[in-house]
C-alpha positions as YAML, in Angstrom:
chain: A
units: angstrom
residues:
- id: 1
  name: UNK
  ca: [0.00, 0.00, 0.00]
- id: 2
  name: UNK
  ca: [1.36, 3.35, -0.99]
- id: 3
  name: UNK
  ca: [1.96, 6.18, 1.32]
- id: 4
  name: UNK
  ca: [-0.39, 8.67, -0.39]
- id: 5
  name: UNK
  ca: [-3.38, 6.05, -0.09]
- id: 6
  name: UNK
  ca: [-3.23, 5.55, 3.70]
- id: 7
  name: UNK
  ca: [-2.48, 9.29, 4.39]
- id: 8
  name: UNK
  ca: [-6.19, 9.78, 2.20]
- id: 9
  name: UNK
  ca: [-7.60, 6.67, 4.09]
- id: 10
  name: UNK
  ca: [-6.67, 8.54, 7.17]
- id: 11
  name: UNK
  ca: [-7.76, 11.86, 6.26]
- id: 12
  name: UNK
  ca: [-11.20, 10.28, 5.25]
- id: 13
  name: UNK
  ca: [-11.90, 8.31, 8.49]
- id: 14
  name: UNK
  ca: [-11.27, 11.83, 10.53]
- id: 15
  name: UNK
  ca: [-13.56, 13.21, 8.24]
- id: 16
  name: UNK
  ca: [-16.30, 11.01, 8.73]
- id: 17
  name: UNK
  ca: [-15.88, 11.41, 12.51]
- id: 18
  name: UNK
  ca: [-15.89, 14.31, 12.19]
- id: 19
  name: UNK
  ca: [-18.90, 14.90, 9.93]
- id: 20
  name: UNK
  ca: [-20.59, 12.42, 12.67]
- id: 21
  name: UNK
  ca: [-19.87, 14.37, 15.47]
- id: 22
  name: UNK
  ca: [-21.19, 17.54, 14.56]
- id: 23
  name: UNK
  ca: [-24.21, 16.48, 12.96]
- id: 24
  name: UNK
  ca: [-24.74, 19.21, 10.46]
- id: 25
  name: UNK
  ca: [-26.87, 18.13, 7.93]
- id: 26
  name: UNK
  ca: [-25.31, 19.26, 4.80]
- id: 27
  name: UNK
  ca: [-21.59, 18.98, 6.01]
- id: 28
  name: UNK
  ca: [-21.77, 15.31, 5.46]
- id: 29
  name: UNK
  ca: [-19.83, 13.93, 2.30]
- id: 30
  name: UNK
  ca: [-21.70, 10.15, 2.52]
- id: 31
  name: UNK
  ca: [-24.79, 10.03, 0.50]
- id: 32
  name: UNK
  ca: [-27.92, 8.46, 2.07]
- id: 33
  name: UNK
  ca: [-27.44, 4.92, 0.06]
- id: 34
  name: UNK
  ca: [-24.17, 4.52, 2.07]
- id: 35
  name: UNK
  ca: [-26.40, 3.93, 5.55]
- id: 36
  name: UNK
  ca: [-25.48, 7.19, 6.92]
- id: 37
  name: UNK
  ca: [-29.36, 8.26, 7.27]
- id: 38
  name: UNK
  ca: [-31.08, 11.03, 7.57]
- id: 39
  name: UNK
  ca: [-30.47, 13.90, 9.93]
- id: 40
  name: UNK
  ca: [-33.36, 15.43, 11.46]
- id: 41
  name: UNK
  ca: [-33.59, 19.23, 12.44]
- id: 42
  name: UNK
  ca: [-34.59, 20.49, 15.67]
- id: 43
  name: UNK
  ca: [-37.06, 22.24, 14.16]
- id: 44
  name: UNK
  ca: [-40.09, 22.34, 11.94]
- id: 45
  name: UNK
  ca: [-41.82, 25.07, 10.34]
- id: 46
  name: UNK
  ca: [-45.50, 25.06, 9.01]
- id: 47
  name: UNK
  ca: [-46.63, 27.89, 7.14]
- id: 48
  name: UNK
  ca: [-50.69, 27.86, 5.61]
- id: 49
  name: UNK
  ca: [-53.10, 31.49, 5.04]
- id: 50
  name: UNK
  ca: [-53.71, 31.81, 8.61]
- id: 51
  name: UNK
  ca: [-50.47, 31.51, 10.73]
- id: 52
  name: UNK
  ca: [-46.88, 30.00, 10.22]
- id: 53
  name: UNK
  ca: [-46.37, 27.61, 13.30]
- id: 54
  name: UNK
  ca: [-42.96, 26.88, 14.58]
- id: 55
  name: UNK
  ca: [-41.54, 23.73, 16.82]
- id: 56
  name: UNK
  ca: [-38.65, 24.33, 18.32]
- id: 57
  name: UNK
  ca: [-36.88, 21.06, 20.55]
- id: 58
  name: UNK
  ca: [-35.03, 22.22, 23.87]
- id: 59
  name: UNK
  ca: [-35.17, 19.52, 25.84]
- id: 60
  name: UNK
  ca: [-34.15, 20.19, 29.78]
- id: 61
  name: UNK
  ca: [-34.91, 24.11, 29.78]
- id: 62
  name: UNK
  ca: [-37.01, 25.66, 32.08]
- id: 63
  name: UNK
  ca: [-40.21, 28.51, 30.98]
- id: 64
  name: UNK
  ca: [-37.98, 30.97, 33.03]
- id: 65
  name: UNK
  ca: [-34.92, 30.01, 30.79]
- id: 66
  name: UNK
  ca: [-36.16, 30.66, 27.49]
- id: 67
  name: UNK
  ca: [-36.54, 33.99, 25.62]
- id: 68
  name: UNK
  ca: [-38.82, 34.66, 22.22]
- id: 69
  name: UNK
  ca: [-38.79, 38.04, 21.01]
- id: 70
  name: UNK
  ca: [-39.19, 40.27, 17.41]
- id: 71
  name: UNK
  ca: [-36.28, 42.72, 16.73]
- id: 72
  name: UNK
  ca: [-37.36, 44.13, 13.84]
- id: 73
  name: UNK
  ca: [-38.56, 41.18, 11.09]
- id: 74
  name: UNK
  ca: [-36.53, 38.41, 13.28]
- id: 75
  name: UNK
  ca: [-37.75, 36.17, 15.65]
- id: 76
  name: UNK
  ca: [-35.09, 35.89, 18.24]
- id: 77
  name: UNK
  ca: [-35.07, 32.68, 20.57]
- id: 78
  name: UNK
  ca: [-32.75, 32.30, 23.29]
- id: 79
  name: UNK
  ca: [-32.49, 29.73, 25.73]
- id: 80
  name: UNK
  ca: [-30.03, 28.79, 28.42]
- id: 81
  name: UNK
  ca: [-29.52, 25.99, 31.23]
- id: 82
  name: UNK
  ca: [-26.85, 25.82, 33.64]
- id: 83
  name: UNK
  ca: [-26.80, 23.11, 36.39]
- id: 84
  name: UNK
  ca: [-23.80, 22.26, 38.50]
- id: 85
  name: UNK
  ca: [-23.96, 19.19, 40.39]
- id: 86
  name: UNK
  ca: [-22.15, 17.67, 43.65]
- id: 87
  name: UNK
  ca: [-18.42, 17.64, 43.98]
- id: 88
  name: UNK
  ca: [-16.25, 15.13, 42.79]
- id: 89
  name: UNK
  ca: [-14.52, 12.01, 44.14]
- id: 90
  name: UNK
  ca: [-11.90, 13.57, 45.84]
- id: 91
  name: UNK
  ca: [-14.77, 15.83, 47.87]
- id: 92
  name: UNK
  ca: [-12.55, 18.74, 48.53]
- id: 93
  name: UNK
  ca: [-14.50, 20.93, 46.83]
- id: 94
  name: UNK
  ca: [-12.04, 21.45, 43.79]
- id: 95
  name: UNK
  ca: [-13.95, 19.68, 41.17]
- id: 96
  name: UNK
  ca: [-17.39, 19.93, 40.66]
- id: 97
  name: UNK
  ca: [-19.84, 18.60, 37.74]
- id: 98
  name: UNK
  ca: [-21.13, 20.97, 35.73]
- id: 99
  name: UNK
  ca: [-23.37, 21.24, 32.53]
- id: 100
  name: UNK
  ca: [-24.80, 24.36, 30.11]
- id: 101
  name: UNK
  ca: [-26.63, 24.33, 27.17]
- id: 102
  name: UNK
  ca: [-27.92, 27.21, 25.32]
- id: 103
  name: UNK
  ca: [-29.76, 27.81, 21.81]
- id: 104
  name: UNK
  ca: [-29.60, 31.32, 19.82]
- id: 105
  name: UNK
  ca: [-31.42, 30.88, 16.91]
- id: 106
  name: UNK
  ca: [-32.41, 33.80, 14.57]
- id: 107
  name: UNK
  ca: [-35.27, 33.61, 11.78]
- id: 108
  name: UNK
  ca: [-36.61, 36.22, 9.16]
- id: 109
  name: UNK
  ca: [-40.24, 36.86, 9.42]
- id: 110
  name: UNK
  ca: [-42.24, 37.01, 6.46]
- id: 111
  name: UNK
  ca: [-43.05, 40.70, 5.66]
- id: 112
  name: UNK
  ca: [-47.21, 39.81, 6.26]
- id: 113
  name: UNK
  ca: [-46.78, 38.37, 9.72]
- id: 114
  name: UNK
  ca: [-48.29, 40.35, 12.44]
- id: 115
  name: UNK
  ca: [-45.46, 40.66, 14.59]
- id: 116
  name: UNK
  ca: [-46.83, 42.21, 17.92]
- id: 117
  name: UNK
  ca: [-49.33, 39.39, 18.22]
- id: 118
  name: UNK
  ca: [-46.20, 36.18, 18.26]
- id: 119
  name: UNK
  ca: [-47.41, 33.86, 21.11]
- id: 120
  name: UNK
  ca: [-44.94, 31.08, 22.13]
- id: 121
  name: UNK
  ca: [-45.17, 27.97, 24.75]
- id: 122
  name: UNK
  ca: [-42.48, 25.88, 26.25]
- id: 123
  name: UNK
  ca: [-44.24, 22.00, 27.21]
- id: 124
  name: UNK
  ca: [-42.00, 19.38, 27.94]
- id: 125
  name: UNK
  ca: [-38.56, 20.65, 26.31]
- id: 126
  name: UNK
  ca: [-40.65, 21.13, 22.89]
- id: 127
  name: UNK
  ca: [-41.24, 25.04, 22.32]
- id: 128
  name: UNK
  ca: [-44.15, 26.14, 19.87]
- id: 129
  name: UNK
  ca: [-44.24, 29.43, 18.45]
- id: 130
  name: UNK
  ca: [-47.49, 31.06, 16.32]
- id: 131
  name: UNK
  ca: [-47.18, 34.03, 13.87]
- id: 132
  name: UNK
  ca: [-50.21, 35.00, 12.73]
- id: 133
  name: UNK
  ca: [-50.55, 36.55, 9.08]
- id: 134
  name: UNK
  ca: [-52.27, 39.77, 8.11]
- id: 135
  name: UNK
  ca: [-53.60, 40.68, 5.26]
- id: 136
  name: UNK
  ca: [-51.29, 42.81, 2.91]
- id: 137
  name: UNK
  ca: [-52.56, 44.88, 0.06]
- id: 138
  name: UNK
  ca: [-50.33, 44.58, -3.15]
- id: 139
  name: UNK
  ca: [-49.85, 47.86, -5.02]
- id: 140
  name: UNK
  ca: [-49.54, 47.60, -9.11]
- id: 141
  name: UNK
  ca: [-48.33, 50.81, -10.79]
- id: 142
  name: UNK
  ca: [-48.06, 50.60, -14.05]
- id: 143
  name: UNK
  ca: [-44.80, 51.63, -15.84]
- id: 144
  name: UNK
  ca: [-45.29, 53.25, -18.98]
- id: 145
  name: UNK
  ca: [-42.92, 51.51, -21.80]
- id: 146
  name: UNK
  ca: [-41.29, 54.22, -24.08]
...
């Protein structure tokens, strides 16, 4: 075996552990016939002529830890947990288990969403957010062709 094939057999198996540790859904170079799968989002987004409905997954966070808000036509969601646990082994104080997780995810708001009417709710870890959609009046000019 040549050196130049198990350098690229090498830098192909730290890609794929790579690509399997993150988790990104387009960063992975295997197609879905290898077995890799398919990667699910945690999100979904519904849109119809009433409302667009959004499901966001944060699993272990707390009503008082998440934040939904509208800065300007984004929908801003933050969310944060911090938990520190008991000491370790050695009980001395010096070590201590800790564990945070936090989300900051920004989305553009179609322009005929109502914004000052968003309503959100946290249940079990799964966060649903409503926009409701007004009704926007199209203007036509015509342009006269010279």
């Amino acid at each position: 075996m040549s050196p130049m094939r198990t350098m690229r057999q090498m830098l192909d198996t730290v890609d794929r552990l790579f690509d399997d540790a993150v988790g990104f859904p387009m960063a992975t170079r295997r197609s879905p016939a290898a077995g890799g799968g398919e990667v699910r989002l945690p999100w979904d987004i519904v849109e119809d002529k009433k409302e667009v409905k959004m499901r966001f997954d944060m699993p272990g966070l707390a009503r008082d830890e998440v934040k939904v808000m509208v800065e300007d036509d984004t929908l801003v969601i933050r969310g944060e947990h911090k938990e520190e646990g008991a000491e370790g082994a050695g009980g001395d104080g010096w070590w201590k288990e800790r564990s945070v997780s936090s989300y900051d995810m920004r989305l553009a708001l179609p322009d005929e969403c109502d914004k000052s009417k968003v309503r959100a709710e946290l249940k079990n870890g799964v966060l649903l957010v409503t926009v409701p959609k007004t009704e926007v009046e199209r203007k036509v000019i015509d342009v006269h062709v010279q």
